[in-house]
BAFI-701232 format. One record per residue (C-alpha): residue number from 1; y, x, z. Coordinates in steps of 0.02 Angstrom, whole numbers. Example, Ala and Ser with C-alpha at 12.3 -4.5 7.8 and 13.67 -1.06 7.14 Angstrom:
// residues 2
<rec nr="1" py="-225" px="615" pz="390"/>
<rec nr="2" py="-53" px="684" pz="357"/>
// end
This chain:
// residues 82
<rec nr="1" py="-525" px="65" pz="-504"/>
<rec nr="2" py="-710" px="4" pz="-461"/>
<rec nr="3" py="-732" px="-176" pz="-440"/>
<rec nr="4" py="-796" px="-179" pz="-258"/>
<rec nr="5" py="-664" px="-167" pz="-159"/>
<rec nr="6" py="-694" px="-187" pz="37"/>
<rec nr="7" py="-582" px="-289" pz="120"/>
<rec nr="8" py="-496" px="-160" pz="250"/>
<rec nr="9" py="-333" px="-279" pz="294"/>
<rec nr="10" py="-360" px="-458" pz="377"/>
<rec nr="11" py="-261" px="-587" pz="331"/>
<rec nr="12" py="-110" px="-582" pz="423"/>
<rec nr="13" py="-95" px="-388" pz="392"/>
<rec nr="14" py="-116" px="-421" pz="219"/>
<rec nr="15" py="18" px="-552" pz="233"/>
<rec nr="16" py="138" px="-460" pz="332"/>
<rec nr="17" py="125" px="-307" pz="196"/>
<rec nr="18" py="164" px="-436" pz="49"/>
<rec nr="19" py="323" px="-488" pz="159"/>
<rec nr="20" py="365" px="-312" pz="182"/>
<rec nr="21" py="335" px="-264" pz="5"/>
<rec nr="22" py="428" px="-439" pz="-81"/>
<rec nr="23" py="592" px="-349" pz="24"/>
<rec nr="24" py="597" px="-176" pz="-39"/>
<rec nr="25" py="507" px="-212" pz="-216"/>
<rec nr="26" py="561" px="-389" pz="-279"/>
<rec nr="27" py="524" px="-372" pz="-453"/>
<rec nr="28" py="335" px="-305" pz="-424"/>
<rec nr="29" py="283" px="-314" pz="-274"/>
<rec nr="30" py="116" px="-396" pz="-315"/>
<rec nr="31" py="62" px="-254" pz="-418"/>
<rec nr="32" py="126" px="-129" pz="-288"/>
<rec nr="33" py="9" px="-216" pz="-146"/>
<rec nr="34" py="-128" px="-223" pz="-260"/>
<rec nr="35" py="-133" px="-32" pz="-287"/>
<rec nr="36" py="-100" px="-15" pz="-101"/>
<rec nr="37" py="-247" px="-118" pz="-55"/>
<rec nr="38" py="-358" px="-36" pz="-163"/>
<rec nr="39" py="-309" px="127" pz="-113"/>
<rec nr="40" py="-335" px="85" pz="82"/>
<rec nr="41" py="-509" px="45" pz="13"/>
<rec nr="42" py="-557" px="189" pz="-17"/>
<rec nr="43" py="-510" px="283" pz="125"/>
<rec nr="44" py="-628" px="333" pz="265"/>
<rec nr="45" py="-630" px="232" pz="429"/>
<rec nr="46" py="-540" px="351" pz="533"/>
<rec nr="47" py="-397" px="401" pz="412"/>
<rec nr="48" py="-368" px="210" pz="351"/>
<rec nr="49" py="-349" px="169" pz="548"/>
<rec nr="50" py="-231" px="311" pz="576"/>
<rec nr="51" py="-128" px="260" pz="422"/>
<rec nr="52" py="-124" px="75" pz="476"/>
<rec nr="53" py="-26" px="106" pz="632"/>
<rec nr="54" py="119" px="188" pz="537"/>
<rec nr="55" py="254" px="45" pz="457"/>
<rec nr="56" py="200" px="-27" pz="293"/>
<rec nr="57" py="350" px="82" pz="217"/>
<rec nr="58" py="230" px="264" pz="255"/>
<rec nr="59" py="91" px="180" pz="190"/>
<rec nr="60" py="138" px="150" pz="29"/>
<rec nr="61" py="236" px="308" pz="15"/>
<rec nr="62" py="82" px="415" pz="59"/>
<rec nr="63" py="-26" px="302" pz="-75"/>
<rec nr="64" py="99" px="334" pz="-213"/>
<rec nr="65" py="87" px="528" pz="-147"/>
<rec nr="66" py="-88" px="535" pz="-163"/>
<rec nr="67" py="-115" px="415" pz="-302"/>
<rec nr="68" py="47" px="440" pz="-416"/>
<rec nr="69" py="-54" px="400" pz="-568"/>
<rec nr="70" py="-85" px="227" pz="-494"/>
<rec nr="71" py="97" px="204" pz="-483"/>
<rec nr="72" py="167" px="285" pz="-643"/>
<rec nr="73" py="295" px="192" pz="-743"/>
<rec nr="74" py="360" px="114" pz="-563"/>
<rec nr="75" py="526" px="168" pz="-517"/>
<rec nr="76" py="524" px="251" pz="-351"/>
<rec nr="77" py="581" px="191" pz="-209"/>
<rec nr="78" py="575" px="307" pz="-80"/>
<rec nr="79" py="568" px="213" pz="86"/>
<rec nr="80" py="700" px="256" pz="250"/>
<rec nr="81" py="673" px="238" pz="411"/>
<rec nr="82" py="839" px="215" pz="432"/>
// end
């Protein structure tokens, strides 16, 4: 990962995704958000806005889709919209 990492969440979304994440991923969800963060980084403008307005649960599915290396030796935890 590079070091300079634009901040593309404000506060409260970053907050609200570190809520969401503590719930489905209690034992690493710091880690998780930090991979998730970085990856949203590094997305172009219009594709990080479209992700955004999906549920926290899509987003990090599609960043461990297109980043499994990132997320290797994580168990999976596929997320339901159920």
């Amino acid at each position: 990962m590079h070091q300079e990492s634009k901040s593309v969440l404000s506060n409260n979304s970053l907050r609200r995704m570190q809520g969401w994440a503590r719930s489905i991923y209690p034992a690493d969800w710091q880690d998780r958000c930090s991979v998730v963060t970085e990856y949203l980084s590094q997305l172009d403008e219009e594709t990080l806005g479209t992700l955004l307005k999906k549920p926290w649960g899509d987003i990090f599915a599609v960043a461990e889709k297109e980043w499994p290396e990132a997320f290797a030796g994580w168990q999976s935890a596929a997320y339901d919209n159920q």
